[in-house]
N, C-alpha and C positions, 0 to 999 in steps of 0.2 A: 101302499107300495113303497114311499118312501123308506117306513119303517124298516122294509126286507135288504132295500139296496142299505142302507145305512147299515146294518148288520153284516151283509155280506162285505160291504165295503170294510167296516174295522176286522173284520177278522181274516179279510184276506192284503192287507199292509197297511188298511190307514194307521192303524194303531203305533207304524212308523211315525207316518207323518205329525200323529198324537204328542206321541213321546218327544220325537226334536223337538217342535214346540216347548213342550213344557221345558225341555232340557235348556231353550233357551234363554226362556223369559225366567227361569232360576240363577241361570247365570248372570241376568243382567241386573236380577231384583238382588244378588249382593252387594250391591253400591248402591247409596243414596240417591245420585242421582242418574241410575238406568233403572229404576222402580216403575218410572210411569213407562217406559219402556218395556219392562219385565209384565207388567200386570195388560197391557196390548200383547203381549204374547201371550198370555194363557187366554184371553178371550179369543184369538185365532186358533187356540188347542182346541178350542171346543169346536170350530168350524172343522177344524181337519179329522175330526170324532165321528163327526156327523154332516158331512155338505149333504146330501141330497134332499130338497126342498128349500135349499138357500142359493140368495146369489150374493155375486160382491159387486159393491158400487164405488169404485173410485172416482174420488174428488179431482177437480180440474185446479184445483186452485194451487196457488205454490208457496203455502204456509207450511206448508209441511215436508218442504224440499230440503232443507239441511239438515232433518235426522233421519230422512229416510236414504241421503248418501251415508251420513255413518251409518247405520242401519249397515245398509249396504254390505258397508267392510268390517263390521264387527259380527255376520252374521247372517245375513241375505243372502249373501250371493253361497252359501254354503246349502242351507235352507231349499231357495232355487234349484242348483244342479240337482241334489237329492231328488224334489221334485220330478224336473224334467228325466232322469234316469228312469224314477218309479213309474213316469208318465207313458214313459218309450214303452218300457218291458209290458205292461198293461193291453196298451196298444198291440202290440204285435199276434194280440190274439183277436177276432169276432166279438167275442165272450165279454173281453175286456176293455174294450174301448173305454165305453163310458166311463168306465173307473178310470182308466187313463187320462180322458178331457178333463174328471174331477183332479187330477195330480196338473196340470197343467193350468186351469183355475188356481189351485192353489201356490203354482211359482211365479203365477204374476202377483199374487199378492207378495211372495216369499220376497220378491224385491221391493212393493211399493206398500208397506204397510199401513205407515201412517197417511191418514186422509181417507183410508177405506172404511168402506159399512156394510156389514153384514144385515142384511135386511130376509126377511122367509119371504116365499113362493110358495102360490098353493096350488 
């Protein structure tokens, strides 16, 4: 079942969500030092490819509280809104819910990146 929502999911916007991703963690992997930054972006690519049968686990800790405000503003909060828009329109159908909960998942990570884990559910 998974397999079918994850298909229907990219073909009907994650492939959005895909693409920023990637778009951003390139952007950031051209400097030195937004690399390990950039390469946490493309392993979130892959979550927003494919969420259903994953979830996210955000860390409590606050090691990872000053680059996830740069984050933030070089990046997140762009990411985020996207999210939340794709989340709404989703929603506004039966059909679409759950694809919409998954776009909302993914804009709280869109802000708190770093400290997250992408762990499966079975």
């Amino acid at each position: 079942m998974n397999f079918l929502m994850n298909l229907v999911w990219f073909v009907l916007g994650g492939f959005i969500s895909f693409f920023s991703w990637i778009v951003i963690g390139i952007l950031w992997c051209l400097t030195i030092v937004g690399t390990p930054v950039g390469m946490q972006c493309f392993k979130f690519a892959v979550m927003a490819a494919v969420p259903f049968g994953r979830e996210i686990r955000i860390s409590d800790s606050g090691t990872s509280l000053i680059i996830n405000i740069v984050w933030m503003l070089l990046g997140g909060l762009a990411l985020a809104a996207e999210e939340v828009i794709l989340g709404v329109a989703f929603c506004l159908t039966i059909v679409g819910i759950p694809f919409g909960l998954q776009h909302f998942k993914h804009a709280k990570l869109a802000l708190m990146p770093f400290g997250a884990e992408i762990y499966r559910i079975s």
